[in-house]
C-alpha positions as CSV (number, residue, x, y, z in Angstrom):
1,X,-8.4,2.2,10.0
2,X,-4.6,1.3,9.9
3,X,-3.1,-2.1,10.4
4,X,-3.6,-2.2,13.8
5,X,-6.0,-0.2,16.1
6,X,-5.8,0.6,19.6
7,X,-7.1,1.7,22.5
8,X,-6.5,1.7,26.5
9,X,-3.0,0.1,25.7
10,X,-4.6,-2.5,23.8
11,X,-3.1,-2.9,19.9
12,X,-5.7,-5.8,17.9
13,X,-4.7,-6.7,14.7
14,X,-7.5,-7.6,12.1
15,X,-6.8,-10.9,10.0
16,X,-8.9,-10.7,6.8
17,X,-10.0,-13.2,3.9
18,X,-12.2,-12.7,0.7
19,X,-14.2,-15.0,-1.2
20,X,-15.0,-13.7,-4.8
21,X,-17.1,-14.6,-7.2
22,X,-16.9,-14.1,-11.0
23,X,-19.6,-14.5,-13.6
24,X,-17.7,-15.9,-16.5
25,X,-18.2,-14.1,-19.6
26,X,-19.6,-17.2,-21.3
27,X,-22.3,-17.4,-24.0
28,X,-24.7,-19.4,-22.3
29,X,-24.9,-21.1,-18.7
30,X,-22.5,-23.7,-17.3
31,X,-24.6,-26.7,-17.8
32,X,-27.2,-25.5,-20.0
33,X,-28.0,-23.8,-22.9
34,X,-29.7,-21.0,-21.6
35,X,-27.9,-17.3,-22.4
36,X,-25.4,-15.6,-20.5
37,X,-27.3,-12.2,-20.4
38,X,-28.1,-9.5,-17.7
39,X,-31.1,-8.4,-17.3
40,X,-34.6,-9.8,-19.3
41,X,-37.7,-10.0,-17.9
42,X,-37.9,-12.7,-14.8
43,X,-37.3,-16.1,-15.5
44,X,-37.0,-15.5,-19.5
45,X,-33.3,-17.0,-19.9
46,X,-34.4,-20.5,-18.4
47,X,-34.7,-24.2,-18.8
48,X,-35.9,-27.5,-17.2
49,X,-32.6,-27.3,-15.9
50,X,-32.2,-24.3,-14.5
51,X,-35.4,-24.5,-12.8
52,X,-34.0,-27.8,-11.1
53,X,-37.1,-30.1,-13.0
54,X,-36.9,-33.9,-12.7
55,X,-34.9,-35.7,-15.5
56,X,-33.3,-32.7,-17.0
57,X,-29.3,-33.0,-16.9
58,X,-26.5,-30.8,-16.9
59,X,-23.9,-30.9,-19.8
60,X,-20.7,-29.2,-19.2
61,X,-19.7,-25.5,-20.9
62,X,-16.4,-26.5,-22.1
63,X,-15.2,-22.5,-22.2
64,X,-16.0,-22.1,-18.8
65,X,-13.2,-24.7,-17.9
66,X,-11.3,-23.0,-20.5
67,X,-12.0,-19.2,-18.5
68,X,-11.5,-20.8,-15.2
69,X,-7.9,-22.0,-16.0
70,X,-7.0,-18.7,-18.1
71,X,-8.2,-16.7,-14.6
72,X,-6.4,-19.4,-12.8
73,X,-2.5,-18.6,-14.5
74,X,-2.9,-15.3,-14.4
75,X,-2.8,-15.4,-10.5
76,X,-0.3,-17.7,-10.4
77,X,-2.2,-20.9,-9.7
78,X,-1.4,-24.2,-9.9
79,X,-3.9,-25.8,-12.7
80,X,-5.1,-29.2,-11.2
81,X,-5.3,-31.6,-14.2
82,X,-7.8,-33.8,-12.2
83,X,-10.8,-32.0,-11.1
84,X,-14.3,-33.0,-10.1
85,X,-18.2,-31.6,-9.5
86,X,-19.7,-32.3,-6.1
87,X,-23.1,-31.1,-5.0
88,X,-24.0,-29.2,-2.2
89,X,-27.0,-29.5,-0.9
90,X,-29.1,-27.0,0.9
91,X,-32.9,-25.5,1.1
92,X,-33.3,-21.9,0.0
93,X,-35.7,-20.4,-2.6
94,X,-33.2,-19.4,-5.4
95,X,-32.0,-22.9,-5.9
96,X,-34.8,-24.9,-7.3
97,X,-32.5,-28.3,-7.0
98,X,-32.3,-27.8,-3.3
99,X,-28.4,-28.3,-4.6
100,X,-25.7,-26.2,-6.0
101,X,-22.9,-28.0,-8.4
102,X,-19.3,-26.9,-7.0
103,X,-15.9,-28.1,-6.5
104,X,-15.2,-29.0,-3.1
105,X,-13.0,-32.2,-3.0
106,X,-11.0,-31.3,-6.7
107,X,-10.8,-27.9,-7.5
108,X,-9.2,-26.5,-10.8
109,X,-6.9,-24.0,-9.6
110,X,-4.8,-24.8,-6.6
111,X,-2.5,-21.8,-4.5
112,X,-1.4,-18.7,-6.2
113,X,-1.1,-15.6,-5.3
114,X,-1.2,-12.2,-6.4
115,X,1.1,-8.9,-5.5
116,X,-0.5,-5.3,-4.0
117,X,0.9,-2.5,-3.3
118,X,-0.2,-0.2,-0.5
119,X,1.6,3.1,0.7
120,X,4.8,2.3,-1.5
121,X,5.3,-1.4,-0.1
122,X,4.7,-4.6,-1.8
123,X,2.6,-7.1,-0.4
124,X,1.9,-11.0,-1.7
125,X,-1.1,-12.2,-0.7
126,X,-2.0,-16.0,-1.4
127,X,-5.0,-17.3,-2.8
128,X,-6.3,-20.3,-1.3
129,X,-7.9,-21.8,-4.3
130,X,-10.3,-21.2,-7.2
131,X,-13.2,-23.7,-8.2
132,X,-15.8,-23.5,-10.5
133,X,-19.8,-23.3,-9.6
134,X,-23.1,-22.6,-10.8
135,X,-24.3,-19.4,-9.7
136,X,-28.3,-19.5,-7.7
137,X,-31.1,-17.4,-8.5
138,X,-31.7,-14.0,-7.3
139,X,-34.8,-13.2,-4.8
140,X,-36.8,-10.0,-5.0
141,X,-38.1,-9.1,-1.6
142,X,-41.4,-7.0,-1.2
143,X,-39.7,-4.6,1.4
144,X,-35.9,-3.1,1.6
145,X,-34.4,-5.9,3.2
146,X,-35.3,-9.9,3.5
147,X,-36.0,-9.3,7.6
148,X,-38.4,-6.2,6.4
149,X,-40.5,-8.0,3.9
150,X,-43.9,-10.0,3.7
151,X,-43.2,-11.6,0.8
152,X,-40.2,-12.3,-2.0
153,X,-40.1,-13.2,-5.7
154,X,-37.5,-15.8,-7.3
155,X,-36.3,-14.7,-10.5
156,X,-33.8,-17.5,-11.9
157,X,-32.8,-16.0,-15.1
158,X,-29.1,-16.0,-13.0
159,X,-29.8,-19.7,-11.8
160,X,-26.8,-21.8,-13.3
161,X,-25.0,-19.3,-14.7
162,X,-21.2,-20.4,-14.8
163,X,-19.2,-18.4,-12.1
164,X,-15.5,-19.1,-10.6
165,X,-15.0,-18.3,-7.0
166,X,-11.7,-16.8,-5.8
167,X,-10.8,-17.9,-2.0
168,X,-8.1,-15.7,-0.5
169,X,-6.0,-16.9,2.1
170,X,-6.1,-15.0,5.3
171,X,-3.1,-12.2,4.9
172,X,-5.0,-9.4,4.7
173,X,-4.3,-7.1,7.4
174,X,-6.4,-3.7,6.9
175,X,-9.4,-2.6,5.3
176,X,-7.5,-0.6,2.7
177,X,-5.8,-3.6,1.9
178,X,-8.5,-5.8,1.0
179,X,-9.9,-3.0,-1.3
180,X,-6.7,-2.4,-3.3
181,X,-6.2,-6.4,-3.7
182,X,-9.7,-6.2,-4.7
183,X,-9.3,-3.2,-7.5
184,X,-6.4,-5.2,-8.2
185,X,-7.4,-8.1,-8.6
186,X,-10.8,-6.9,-10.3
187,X,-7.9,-5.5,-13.4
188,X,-6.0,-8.8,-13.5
189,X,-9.7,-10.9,-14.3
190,X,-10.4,-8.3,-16.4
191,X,-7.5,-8.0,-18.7
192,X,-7.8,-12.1,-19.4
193,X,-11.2,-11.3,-20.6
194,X,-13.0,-13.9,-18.6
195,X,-14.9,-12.1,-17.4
196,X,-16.9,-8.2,-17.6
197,X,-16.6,-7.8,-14.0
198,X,-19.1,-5.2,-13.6
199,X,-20.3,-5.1,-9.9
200,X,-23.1,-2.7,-10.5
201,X,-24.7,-5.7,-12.2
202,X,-23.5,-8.6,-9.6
203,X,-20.6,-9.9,-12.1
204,X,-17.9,-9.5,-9.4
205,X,-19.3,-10.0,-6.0
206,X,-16.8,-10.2,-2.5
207,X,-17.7,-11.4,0.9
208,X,-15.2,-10.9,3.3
209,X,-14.3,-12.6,6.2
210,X,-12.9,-10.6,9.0
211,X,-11.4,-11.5,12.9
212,X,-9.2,-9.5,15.5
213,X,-6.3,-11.0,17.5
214,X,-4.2,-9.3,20.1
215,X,-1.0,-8.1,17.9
216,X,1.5,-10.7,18.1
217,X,-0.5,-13.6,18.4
218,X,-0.6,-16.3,15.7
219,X,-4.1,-18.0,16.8
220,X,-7.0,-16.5,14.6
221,X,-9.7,-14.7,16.5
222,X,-13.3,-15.7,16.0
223,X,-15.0,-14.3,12.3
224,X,-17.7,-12.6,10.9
225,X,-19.1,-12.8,7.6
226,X,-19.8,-9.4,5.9
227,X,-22.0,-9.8,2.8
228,X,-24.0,-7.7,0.4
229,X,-20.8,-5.3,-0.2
230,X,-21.2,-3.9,-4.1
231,X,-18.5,-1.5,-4.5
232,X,-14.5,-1.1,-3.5
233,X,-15.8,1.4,-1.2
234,X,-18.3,0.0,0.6
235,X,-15.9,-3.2,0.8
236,X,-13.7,-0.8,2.5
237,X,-16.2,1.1,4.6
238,X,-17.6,-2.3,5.7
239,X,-14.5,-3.7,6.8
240,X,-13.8,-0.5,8.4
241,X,-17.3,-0.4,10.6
242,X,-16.3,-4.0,11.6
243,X,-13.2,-3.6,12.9
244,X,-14.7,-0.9,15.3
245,X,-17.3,-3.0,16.3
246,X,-15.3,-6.4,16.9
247,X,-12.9,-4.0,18.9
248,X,-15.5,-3.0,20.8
249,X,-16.7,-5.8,21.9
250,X,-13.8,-7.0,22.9
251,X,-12.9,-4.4,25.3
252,X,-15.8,-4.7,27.0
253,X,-15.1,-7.9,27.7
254,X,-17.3,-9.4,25.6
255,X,-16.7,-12.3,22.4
256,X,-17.6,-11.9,18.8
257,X,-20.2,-14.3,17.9
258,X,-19.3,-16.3,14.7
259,X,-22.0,-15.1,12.5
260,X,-23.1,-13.5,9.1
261,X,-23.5,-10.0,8.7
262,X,-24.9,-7.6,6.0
263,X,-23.7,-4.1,5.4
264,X,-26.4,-1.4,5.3
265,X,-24.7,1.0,2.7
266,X,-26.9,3.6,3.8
267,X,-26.6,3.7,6.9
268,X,-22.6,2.5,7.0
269,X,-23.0,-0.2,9.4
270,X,-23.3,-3.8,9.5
271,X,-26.4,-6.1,10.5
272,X,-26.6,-9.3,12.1
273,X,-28.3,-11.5,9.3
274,X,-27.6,-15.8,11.2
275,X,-25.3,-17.1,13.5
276,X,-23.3,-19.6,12.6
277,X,-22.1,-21.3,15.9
278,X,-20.8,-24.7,13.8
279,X,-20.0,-25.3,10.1
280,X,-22.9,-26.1,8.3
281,X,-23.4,-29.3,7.1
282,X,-23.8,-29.3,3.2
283,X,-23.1,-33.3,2.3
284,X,-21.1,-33.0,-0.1
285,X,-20.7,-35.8,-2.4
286,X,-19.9,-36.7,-6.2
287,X,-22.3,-34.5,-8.6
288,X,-23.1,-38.2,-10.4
289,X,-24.1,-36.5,-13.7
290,X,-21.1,-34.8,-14.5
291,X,-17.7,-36.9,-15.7
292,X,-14.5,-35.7,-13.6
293,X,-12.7,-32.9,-15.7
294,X,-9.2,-34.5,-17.1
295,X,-6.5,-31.5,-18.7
296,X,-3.9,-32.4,-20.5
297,X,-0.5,-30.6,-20.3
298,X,-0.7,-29.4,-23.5
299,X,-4.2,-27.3,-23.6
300,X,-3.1,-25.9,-20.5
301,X,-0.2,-24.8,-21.8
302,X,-1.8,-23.5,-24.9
303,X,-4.4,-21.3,-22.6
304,X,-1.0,-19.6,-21.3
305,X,0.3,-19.1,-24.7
306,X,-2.4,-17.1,-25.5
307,X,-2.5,-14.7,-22.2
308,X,-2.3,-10.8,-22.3
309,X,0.2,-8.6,-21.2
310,X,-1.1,-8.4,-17.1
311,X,-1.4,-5.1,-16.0
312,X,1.5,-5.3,-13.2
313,X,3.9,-6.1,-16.1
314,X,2.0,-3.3,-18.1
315,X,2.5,-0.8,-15.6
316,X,6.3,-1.8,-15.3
317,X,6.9,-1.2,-19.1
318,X,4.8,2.1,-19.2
319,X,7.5,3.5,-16.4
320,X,10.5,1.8,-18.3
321,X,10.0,2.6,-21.5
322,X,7.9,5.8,-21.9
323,X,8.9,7.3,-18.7
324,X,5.7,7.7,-17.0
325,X,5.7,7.8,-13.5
326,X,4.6,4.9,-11.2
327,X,1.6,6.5,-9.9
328,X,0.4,7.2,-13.7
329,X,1.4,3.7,-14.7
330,X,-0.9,2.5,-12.2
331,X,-4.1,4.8,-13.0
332,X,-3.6,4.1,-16.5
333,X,-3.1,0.4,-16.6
334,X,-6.3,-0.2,-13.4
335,X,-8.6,-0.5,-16.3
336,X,-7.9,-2.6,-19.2
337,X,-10.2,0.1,-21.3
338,X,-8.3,2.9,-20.5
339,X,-4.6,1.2,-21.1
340,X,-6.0,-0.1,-24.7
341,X,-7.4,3.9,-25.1
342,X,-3.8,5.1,-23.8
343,X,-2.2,2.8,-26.1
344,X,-4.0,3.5,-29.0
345,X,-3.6,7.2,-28.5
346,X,0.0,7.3,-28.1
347,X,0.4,5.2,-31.2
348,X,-0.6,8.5,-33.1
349,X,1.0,11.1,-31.0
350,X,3.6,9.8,-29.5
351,X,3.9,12.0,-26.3
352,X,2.7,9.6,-23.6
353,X,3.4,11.8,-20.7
354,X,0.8,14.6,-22.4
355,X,-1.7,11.8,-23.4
356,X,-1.6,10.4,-19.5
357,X,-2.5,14.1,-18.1
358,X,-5.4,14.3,-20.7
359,X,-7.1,11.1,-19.6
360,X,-6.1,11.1,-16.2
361,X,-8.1,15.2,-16.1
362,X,-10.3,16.0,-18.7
363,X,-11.1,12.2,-19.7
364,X,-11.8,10.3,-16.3
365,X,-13.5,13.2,-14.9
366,X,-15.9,13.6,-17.6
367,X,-16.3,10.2,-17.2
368,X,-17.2,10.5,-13.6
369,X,-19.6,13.2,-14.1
370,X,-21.8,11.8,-16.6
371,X,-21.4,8.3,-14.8
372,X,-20.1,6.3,-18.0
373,X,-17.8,3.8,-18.7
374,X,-15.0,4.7,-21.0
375,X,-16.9,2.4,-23.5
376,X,-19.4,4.5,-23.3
377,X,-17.5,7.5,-24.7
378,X,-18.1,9.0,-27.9
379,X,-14.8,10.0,-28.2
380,X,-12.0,7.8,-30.0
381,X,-8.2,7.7,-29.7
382,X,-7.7,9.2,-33.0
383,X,-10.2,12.1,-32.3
384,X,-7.6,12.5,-29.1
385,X,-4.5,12.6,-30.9
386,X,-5.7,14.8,-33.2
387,X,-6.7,17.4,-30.8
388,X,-3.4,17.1,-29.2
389,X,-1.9,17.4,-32.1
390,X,-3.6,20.5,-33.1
391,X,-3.0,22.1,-29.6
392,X,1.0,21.3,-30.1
393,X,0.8,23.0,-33.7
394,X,-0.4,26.3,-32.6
395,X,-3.4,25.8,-34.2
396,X,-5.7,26.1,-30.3
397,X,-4.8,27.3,-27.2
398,X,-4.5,24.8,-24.0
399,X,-7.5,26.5,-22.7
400,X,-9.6,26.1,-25.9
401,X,-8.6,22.5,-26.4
402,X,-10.3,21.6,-22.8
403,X,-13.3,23.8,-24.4
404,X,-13.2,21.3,-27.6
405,X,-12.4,18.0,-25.7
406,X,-16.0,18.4,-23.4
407,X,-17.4,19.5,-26.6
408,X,-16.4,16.5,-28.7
409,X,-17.4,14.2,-25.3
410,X,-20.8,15.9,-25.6
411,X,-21.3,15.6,-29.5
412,X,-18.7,12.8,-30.7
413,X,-17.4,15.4,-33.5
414,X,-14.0,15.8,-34.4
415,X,-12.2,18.3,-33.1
416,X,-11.2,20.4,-36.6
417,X,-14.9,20.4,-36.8
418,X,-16.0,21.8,-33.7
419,X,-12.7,24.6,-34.1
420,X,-14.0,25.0,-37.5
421,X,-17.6,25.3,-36.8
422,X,-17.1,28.2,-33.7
423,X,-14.1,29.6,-34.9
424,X,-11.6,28.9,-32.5
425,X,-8.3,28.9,-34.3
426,X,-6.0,30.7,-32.2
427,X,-5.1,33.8,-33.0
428,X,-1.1,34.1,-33.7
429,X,-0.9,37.0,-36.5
430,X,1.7,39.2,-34.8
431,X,0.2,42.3,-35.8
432,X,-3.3,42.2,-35.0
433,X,-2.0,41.0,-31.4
434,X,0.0,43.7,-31.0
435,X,-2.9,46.0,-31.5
436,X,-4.8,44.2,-28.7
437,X,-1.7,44.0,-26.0
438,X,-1.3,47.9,-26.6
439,X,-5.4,48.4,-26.0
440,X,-4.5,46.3,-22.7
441,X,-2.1,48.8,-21.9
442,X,-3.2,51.6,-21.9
443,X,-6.4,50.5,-20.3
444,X,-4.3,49.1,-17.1
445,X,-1.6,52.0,-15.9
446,X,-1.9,50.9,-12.4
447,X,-0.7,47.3,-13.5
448,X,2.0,48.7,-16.0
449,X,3.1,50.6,-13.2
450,X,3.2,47.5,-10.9
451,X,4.6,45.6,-13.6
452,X,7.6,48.1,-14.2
453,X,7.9,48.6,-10.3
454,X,9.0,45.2,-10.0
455,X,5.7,43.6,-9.2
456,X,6.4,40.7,-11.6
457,X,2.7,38.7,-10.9
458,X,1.6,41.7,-12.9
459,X,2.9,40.4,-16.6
460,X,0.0,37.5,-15.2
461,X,-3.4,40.0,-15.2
462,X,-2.3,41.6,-18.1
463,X,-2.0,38.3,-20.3
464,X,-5.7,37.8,-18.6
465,X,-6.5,40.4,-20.1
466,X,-5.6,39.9,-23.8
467,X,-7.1,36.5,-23.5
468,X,-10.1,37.7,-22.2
469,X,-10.3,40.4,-24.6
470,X,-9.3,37.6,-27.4
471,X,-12.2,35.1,-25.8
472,X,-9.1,32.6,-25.0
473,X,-7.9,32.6,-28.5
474,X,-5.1,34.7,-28.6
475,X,-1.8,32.8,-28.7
476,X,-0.3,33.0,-25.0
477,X,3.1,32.6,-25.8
478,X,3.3,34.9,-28.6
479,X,1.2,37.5,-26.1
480,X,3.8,36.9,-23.3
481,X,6.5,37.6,-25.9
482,X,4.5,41.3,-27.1
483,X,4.1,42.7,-23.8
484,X,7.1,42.0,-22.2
485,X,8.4,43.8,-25.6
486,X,6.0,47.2,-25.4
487,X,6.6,46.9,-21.0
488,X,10.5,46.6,-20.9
């Protein structure tokens, strides 16, 4: 779906906002003690606070301020030296308290923005605000959905865990859009280290918020709330399905009721979950167990000092300095993993461009296959460069060093072990490849005769040949070389 869509001379453009959350990669929980830690059996990682029990109070993680302003300069935000707790209070079954601790009135991070690009053009899209919150508990429902099941369990093992919410302003203007500031912005929080931002285990979570408005027009339309979106491309599928629908609807004459829906990955549509005709009323007011948060000048500057190189000024460097080209910059540099791999690779063999193609192929799409993260990989960046380097000397063939590489991803040996172990040192003695290429020959006329008839794709099936004859070990350079020799 492109910026705009249209239909029966009708153009609507769709106006589009996130709201993000981030679990903060903190040791224990924002007011308690209680670990940081995914998974555990139900309701083993909690405490008379978590579970909302009268007397308990909350004490204040002093990192998670710390995370929340590091997150907070890397997008460009203004860092609020005044800030305050407020609680809002409302009835569901994950939040024993029947209140969740926020920021509502004073927030920590105020504005930013941060800079996509989508088909070639640059695009700034401003942030709203970020505040800090305690996360709520999770509920398992008996059936596949809430609306399907008899009954629910409440697990609060993720009750109070310390999380920073992201609120976009509304300049998103396509479904594409919103996922690439997402990826985006996914690489930014994870580069500061704030944060693991795995979604598969609800450490990044969006809902988006999304509206359609003749083209033109300045006055938002009315919104939906999309929900229960776990992955870049069901973000983008969502958004997608929605803008169809709200499009829809509104060329039938009909309006868009202001309500929160769900998307049904599986079958790529979204569900009407409540309406929510007017703004719900969450009294707000002063948490009165928590003191106001007061920054000085100088810690905040002291969080800067210490920030990484960001990946829109890594992919700049990678394309100035070691002449990789903007689209490899950017594949390289999404994931903070693979630019430290990348880095430490080309530190040893220092040909980037080669280095890029091998993670890029062989690397992300072994990845891909086995479903890992490049943590995961038993293959190091010296293993890497010491394939490479073997390939460059001679020493294997390209063919045999993608035979070595899955090998190595499979095994975690080095790869002068596996070469060593199944003999795969490439053959470049002269003389016993000579012997081979004349075999070919003879066993081909009707090539040879192509070949020498000016049929030049020939010299191709007859390489084939020795390397199949060789098993792929046969040096392809040097057999090029022989039987253009015996042929001309």
């Amino acid at each position: 779906m492109g910026k705009g869509c249209v239909k029966m001379g009708v153009e609507f453009e769709p106006v589009i906002g996130l709201e993000i959350h981030v679990e903060l990669k903190t040791k224990t929980k924002i007011f308690c003690g209680c670990p940081m830690e995914f998974g555990g059996e139900p309701n083993s990682h909690v405490c008379p606070f978590c579970l909302g029990l009268p007397g308990s109070l909350p004490v204040l993680n002093k990192q998670a301020v710390e995370y929340a302003v590091r997150a907070g300069l890397a997008l460009n935000c203004e860092i609020v030296p005044y800030s305050r707790f407020d609680r809002k209070s409302y009835f569901y079954p994950d939040l024993p308290s029947a209140y969740q601790i926020s920021q509502f009135y004073f927030y920590i991070c105020k504005g930013g923005h941060l800079e996509i690009e989508v088909n070639g053009e640059k695009k700034k899209i401003r942030l709203n605000r970020i505040h800090l919150e305690e996360d709520a508990g999770k509920l398992l429902h008996s059936g596949s959905s809430i609306t399907t099941s008899q009954y629910s369990f409440a697990d609060y093992n993720r009750g109070g865990s310390g999380l920073i919410e992201i609120v976009t302003e509304p300049d998103l203007r396509s479904a594409e859009e919103a996922r690439i500031f997402l990826e985006q912005l996914r690489a930014v929080i994870e580069y500061t280290g704030v944060s693991d931002v795995k979604m598969e285990e609800g450490s990044l979570r969006c809902d988006a918020n999304i509206s359609l408005r003749p083209a033109g027009f300045s006055q938002l339309g009315t919104k939906t709330e999309i929900k229960n979106m776990n992955s870049f491309k069901s973000l983008e599928r969502a958004l997608e399905y929605e803008i169809e629908r709200q499009r829809e609807v509104l060329e039938d004459g009909s309006v868009i009721v202001q309500e929160t829906r769900g998307w049904d990955e599986g079958n790529g549509i979204t569900t009407s979950m409540r309406t929510k005709e007017e703004a719900h009323d969450y009294r707000y007011f002063p948490d009165p167990d928590l003191p106001p948060i007061v920054l000085e000048p100088e810690w905040i500057e002291g969080i800067r000092a210490t920030l990484p190189e960001l990946p829109t000024a890594k992919k700049e460097r990678l394309a100035k300095e070691l002449g990789l080209s903007a689209y490899d910059a950017g594949i390289i540099t999404g994931s903070k993993a693979l630019a430290e791999f990348f880095d430490e690779c080309v530190a040893l063999f220092k040909e980037p461009k080669i280095v890029a193609n091998w993670l890029m192929g062989e690397f992300l799409s072994l990845l891909n296959v086995n479903n890992m993260e490049i943590q995961e990989s038993k293959i190091a960046p010296q293993q890497l460069a010491n394939l490479l380097k073997s390939q460059k000397e001679g020493e294997i063939s390209g063919k045999i060093a993608k035979t070595v590489f899955a090998e190595m991803f499979a095994s975690g040996k080095d790869p002068e072990v596996i070469i060593k172990e199944k003999g795969l040192v490439q053959i470049s003695d002269e003389g016993a490849l000579a012997a081979i290429v004349e075999k070919i020959i003879v066993a081909n006329p009707k090539s040879v005769e192509d070949y020498r008839g000016g049929k030049k794709n020939a010299l191709g099936f007859l390489v084939g040949q020795v390397m199949k004859e060789t098993k792929g070990q046969a040096n392809p350079g040097l057999v090029n070389k022989l039987l253009q020799e015996r042929l001309n």
